[in-house]
N, CA, C and O atoms as a GROMACS GRO file, in nm:
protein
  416
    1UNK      N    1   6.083  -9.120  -3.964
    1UNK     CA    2   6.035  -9.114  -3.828
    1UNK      C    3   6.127  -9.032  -3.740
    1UNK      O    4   6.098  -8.990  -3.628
    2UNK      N    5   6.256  -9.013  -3.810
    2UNK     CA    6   6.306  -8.950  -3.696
    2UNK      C    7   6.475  -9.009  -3.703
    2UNK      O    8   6.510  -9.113  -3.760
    3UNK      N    9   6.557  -8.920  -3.635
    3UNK     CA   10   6.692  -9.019  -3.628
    3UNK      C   11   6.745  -8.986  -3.476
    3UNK      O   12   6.798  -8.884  -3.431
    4UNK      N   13   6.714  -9.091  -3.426
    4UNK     CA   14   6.767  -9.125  -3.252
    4UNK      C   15   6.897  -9.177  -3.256
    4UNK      O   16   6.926  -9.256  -3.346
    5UNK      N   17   7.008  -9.133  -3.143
    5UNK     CA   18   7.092  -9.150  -3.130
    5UNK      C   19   7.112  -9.268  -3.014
    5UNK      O   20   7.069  -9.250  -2.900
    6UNK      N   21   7.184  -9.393  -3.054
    6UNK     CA   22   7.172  -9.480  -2.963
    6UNK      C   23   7.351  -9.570  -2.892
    6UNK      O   24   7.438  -9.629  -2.957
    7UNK      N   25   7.345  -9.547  -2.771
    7UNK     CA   26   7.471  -9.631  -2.746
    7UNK      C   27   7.437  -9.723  -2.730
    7UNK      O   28   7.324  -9.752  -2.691
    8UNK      N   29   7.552  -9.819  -2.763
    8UNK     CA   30   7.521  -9.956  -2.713
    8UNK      C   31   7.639 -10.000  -2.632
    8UNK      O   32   7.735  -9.924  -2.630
    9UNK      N   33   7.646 -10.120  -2.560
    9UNK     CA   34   7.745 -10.156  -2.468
    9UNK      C   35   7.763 -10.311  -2.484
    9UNK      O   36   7.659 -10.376  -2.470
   10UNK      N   37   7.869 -10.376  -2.508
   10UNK     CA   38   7.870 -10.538  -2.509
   10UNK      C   39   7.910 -10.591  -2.369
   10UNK      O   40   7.971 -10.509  -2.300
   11UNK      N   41   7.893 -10.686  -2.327
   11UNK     CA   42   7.970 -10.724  -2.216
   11UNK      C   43   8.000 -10.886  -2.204
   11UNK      O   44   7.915 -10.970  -2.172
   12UNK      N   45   8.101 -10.906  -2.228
   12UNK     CA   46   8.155 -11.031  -2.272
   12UNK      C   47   8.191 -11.143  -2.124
   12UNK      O   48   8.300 -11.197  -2.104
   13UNK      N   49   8.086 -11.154  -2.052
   13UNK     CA   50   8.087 -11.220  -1.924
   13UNK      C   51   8.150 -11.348  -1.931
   13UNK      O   52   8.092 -11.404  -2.024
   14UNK      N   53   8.246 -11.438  -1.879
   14UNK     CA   54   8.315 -11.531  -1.866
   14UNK      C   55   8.300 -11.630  -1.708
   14UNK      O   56   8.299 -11.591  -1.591
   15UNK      N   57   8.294 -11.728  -1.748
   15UNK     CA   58   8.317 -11.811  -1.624
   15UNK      C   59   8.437 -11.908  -1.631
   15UNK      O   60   8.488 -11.984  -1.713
   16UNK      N   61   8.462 -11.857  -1.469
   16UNK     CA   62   8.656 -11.922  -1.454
   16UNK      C   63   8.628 -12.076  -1.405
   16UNK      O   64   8.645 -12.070  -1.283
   17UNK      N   65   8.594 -12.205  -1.437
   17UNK     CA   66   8.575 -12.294  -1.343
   17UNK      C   67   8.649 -12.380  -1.334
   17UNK      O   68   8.619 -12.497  -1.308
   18UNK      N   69   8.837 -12.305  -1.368
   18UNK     CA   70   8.915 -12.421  -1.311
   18UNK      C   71   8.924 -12.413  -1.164
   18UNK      O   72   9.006 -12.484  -1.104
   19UNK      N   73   8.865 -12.350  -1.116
   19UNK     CA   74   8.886 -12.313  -0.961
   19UNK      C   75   8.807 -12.468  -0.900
   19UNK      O   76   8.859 -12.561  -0.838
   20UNK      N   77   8.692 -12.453  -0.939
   20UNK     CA   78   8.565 -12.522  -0.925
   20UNK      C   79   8.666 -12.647  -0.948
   20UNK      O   80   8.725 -12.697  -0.853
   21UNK      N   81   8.682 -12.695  -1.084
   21UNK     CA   82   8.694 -12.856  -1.119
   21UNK      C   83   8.858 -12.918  -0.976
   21UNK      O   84   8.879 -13.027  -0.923
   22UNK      N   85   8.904 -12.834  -0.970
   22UNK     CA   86   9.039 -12.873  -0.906
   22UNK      C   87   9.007 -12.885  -0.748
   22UNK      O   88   9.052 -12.958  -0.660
   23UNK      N   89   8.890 -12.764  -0.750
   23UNK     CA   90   8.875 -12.811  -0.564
   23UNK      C   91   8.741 -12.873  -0.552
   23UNK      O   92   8.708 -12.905  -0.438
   24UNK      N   93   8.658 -12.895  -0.649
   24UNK     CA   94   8.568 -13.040  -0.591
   24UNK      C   95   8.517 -13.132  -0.701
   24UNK      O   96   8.467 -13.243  -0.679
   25UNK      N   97   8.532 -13.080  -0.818
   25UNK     CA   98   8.457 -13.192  -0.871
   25UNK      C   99   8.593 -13.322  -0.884
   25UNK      O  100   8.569 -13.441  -0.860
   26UNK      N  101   8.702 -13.283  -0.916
   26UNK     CA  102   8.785 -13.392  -0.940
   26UNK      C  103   8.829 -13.493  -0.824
   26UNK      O  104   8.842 -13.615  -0.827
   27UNK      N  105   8.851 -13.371  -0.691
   27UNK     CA  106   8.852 -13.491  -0.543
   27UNK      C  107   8.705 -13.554  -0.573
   27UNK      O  108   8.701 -13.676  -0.585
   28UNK      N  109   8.593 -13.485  -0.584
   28UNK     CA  110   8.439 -13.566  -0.605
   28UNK      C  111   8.508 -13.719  -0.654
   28UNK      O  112   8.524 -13.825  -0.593
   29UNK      N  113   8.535 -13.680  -0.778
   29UNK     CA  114   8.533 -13.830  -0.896
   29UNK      C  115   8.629 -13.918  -0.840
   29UNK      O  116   8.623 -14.041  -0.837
   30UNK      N  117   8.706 -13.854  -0.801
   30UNK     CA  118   8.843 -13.964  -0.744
   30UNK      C  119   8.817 -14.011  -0.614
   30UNK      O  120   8.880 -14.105  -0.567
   31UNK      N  121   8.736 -13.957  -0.558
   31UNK     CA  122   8.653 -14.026  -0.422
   31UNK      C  123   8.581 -14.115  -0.452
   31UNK      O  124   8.608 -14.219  -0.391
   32UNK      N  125   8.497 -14.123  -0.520
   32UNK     CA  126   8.411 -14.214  -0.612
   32UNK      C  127   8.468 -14.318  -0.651
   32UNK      O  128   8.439 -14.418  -0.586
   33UNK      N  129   8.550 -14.334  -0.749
   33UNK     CA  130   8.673 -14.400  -0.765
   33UNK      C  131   8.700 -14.534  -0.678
   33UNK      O  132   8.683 -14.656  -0.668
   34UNK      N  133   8.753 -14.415  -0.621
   34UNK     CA  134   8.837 -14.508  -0.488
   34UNK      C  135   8.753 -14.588  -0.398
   34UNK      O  136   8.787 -14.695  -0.347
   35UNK      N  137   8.624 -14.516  -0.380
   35UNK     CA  138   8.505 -14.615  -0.319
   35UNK      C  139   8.493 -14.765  -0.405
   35UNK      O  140   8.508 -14.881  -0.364
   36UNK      N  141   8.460 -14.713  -0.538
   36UNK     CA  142   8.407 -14.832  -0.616
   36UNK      C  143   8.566 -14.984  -0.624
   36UNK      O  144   8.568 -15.100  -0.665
   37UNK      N  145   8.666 -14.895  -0.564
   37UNK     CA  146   8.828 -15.006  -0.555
   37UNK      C  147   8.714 -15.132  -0.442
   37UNK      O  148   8.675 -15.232  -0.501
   38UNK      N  149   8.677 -15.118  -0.308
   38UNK     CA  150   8.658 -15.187  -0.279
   38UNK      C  151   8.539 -15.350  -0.320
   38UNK      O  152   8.528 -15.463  -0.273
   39UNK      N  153   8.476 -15.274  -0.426
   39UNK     CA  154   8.432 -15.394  -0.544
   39UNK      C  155   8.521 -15.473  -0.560
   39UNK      O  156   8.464 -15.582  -0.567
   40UNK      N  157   8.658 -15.491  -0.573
   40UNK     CA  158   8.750 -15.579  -0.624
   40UNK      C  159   8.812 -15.640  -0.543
   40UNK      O  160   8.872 -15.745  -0.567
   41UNK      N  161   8.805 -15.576  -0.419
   41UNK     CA  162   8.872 -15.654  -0.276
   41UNK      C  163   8.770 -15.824  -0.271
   41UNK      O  164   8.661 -15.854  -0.321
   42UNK      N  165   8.866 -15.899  -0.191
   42UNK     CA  166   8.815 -15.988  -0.130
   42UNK      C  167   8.702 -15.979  -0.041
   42UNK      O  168   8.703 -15.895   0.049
   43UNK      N  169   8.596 -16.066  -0.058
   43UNK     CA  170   8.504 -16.074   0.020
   43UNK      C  171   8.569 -16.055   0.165
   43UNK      O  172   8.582 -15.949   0.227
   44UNK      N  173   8.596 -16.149   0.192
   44UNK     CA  174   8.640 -16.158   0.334
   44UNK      C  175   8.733 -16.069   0.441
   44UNK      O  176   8.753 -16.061   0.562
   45UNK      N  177   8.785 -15.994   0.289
   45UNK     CA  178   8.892 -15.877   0.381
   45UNK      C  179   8.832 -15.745   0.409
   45UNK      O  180   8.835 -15.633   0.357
   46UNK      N  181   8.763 -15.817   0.539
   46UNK     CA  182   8.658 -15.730   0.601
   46UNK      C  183   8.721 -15.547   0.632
   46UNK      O  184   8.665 -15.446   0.591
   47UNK      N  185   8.857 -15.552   0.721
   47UNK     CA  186   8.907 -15.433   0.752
   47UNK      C  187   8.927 -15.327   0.618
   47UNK      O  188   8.899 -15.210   0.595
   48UNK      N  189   8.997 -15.444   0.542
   48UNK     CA  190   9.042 -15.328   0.388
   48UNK      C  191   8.891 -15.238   0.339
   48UNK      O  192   8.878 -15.118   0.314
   49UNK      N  193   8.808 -15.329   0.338
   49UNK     CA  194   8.708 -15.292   0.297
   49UNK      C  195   8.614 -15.188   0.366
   49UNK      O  196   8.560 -15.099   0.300
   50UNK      N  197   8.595 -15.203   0.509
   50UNK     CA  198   8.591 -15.071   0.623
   50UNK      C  199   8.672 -14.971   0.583
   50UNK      O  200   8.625 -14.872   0.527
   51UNK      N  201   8.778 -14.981   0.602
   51UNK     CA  202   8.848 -14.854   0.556
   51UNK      C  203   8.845 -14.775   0.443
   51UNK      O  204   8.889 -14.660   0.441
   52UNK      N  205   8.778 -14.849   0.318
   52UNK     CA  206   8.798 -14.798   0.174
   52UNK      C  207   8.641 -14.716   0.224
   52UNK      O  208   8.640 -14.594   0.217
   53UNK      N  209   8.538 -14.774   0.264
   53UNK     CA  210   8.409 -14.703   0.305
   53UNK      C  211   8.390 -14.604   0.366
   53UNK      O  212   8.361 -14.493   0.320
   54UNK      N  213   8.405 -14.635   0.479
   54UNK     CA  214   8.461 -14.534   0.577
   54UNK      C  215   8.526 -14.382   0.566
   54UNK      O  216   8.505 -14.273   0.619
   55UNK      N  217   8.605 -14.426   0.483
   55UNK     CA  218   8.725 -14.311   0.471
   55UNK      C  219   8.668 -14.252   0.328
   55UNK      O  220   8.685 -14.136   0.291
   56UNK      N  221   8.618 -14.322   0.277
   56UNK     CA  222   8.550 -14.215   0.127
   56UNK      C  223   8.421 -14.134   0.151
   56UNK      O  224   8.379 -14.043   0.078
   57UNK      N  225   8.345 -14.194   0.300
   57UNK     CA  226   8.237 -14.147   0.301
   57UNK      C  227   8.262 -14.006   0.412
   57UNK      O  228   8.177 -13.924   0.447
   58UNK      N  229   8.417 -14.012   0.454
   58UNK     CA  230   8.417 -13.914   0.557
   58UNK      C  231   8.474 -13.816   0.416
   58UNK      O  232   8.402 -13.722   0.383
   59UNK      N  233   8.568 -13.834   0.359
   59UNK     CA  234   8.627 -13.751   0.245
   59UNK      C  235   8.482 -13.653   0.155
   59UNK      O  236   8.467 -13.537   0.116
   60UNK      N  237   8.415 -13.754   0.154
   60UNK     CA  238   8.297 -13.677   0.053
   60UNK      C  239   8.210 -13.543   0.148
   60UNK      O  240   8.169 -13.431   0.118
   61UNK      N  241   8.212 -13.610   0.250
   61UNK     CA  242   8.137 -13.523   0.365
   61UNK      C  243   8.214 -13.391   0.415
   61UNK      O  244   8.143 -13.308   0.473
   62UNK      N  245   8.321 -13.369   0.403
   62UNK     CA  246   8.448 -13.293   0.414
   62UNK      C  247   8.440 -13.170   0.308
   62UNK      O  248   8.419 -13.050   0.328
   63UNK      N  249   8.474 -13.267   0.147
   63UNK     CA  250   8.452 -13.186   0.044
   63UNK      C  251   8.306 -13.128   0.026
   63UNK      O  252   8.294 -13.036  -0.056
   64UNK      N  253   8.168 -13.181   0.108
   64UNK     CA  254   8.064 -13.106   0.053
   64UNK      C  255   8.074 -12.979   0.134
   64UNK      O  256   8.055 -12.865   0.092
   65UNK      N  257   8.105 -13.013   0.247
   65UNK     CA  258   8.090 -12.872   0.343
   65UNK      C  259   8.195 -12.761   0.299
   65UNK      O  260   8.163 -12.642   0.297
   66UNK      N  261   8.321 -12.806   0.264
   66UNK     CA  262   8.409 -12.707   0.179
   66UNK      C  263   8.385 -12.643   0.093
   66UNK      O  264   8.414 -12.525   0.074
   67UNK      N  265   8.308 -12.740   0.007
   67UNK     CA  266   8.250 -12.681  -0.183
   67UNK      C  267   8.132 -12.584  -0.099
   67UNK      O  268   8.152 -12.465  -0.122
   68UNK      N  269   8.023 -12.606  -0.015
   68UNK     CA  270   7.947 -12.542   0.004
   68UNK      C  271   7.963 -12.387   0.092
   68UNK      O  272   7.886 -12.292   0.109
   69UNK      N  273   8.085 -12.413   0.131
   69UNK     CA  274   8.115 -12.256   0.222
   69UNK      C  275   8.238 -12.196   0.140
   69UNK      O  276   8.298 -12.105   0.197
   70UNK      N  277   8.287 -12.236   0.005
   70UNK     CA  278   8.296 -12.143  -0.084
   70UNK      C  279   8.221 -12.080  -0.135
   70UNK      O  280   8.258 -11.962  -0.132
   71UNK      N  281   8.104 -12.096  -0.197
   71UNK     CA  282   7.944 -12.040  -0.251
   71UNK      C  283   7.898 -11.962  -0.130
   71UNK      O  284   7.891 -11.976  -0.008
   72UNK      N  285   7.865 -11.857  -0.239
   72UNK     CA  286   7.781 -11.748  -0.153
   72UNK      C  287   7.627 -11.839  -0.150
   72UNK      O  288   7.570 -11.907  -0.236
   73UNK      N  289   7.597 -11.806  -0.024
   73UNK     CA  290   7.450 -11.832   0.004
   73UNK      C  291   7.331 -11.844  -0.082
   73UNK      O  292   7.290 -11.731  -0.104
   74UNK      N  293   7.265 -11.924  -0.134
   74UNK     CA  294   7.148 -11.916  -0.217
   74UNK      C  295   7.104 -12.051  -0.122
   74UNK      O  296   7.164 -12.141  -0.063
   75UNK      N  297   6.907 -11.995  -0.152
   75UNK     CA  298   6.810 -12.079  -0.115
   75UNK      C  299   6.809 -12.209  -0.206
   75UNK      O  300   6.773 -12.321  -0.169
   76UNK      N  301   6.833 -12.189  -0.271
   76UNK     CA  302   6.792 -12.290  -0.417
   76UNK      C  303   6.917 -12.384  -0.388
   76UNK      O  304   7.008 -12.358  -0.309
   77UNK      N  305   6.903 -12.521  -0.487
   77UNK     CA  306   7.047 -12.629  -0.476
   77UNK      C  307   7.094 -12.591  -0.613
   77UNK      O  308   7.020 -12.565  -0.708
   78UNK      N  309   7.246 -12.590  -0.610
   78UNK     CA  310   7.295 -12.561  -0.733
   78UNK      C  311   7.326 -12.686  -0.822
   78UNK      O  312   7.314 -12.797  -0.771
   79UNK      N  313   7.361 -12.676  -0.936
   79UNK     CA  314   7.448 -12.789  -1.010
   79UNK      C  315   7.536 -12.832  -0.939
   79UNK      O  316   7.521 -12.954  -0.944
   80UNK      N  317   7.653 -12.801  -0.849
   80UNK     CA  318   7.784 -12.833  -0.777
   80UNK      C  319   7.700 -12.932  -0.645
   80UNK      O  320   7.749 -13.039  -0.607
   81UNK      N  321   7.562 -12.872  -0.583
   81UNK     CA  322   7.518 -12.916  -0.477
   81UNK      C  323   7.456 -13.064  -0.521
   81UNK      O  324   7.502 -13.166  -0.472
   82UNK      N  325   7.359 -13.067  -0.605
   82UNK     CA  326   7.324 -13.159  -0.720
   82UNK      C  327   7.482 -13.290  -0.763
   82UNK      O  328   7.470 -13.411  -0.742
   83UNK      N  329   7.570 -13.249  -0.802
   83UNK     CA  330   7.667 -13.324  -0.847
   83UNK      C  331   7.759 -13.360  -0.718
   83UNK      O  332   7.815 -13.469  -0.732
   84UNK      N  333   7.771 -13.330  -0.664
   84UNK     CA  334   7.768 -13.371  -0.473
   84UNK      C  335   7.689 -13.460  -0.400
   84UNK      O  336   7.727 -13.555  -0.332
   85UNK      N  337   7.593 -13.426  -0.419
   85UNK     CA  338   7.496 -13.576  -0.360
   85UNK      C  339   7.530 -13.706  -0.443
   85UNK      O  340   7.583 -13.811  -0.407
   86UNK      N  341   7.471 -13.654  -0.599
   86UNK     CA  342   7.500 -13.811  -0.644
   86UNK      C  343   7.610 -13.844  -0.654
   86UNK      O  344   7.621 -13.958  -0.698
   87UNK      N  345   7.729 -13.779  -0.625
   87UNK     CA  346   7.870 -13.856  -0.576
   87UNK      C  347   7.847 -13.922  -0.466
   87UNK      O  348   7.864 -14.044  -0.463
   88UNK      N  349   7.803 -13.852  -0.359
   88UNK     CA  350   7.770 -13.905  -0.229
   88UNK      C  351   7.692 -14.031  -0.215
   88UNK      O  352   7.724 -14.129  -0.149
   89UNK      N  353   7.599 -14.017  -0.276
   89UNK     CA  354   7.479 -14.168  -0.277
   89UNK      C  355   7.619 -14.257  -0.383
   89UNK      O  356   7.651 -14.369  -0.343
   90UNK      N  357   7.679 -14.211  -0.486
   90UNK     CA  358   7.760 -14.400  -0.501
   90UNK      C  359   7.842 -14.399  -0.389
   90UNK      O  360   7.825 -14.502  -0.324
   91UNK      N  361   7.927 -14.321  -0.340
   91UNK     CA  362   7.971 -14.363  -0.194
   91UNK      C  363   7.930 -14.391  -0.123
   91UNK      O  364   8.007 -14.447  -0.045
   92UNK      N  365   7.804 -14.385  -0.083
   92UNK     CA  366   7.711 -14.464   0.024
   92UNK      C  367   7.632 -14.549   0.012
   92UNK      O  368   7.545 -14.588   0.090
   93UNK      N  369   7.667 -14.591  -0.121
   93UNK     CA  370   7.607 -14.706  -0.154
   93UNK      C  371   7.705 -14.776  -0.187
   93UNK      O  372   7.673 -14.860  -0.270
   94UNK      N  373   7.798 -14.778  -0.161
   94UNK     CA  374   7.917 -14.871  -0.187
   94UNK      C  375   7.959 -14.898  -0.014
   94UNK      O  376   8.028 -14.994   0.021
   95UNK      N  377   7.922 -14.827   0.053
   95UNK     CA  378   7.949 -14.869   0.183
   95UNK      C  379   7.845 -14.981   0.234
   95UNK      O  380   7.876 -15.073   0.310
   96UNK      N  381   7.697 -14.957   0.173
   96UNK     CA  382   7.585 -15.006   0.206
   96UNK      C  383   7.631 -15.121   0.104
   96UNK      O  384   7.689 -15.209   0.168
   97UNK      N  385   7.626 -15.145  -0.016
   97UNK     CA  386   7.683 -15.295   0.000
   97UNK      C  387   7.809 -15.391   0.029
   97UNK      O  388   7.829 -15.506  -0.010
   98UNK      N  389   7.874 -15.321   0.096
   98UNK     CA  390   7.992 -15.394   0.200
   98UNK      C  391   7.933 -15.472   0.293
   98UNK      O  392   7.974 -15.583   0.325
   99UNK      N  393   7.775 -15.382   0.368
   99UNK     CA  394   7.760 -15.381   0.434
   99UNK      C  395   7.679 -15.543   0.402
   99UNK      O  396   7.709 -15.643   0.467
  100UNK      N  397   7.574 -15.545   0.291
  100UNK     CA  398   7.478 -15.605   0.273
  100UNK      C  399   7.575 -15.724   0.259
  100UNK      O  400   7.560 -15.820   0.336
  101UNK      N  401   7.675 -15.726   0.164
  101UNK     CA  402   7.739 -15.849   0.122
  101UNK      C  403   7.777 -15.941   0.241
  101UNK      O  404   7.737 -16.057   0.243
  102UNK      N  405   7.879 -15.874   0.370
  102UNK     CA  406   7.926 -15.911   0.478
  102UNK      C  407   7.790 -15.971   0.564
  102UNK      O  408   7.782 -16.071   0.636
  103UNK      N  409   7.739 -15.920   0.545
  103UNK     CA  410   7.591 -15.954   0.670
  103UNK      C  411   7.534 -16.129   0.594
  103UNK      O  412   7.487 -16.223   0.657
  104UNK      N  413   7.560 -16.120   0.445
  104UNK     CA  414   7.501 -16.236   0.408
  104UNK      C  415   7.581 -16.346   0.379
  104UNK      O  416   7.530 -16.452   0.345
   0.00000   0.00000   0.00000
């Protein structure tokens, strides 16, 4: 048929994501963490327990807006945006049953 001459080119694309794990997913998990400490507190030690809530749910809210204005702009939710919320919902659901437990 013929003999065509053909280049070819490889391109060995890499992704760096210790950047990623060190500035949110690991504060993520250790926020998480530290939310789920107030499970073990005393019922009654109402303040400790405000503060463990409180302060994890402002931390998570901190790190999403950080993780998110590193990323360039896309319409779509990413994996990082995705693994952010459901950090967020056990932190806010660990505040929400502080909340439920204390009320009853």
């Amino acid at each position: 048929l013929g003999e065509y001459t053909v280049m070819t080119a490889h391109f060995h694309l890499k992704r760096k994501i210790g950047y990623f794990v060190i500035q949110t997913y690991l504060p993520c998990i250790m926020t998480v963490i530290l939310s789920q400490v107030s499970f073990w507190l005393n019922r009654e030690s109402v303040p400790a327990r405000t503060v463990f809530g409180v302060t994890t749910v402002l931390t998570m809210t901190t790190l999403s807006i950080s993780a998110r204005n590193s990323l360039p702009k896309v319409a779509y939710a990413t994996a990082m945006d995705w693994f952010i919320a459901v950090c967020y919902a056990f932190v806010f659901s660990a505040l929400i049953e502080f909340a439920t437990v204390n009320y009853f």
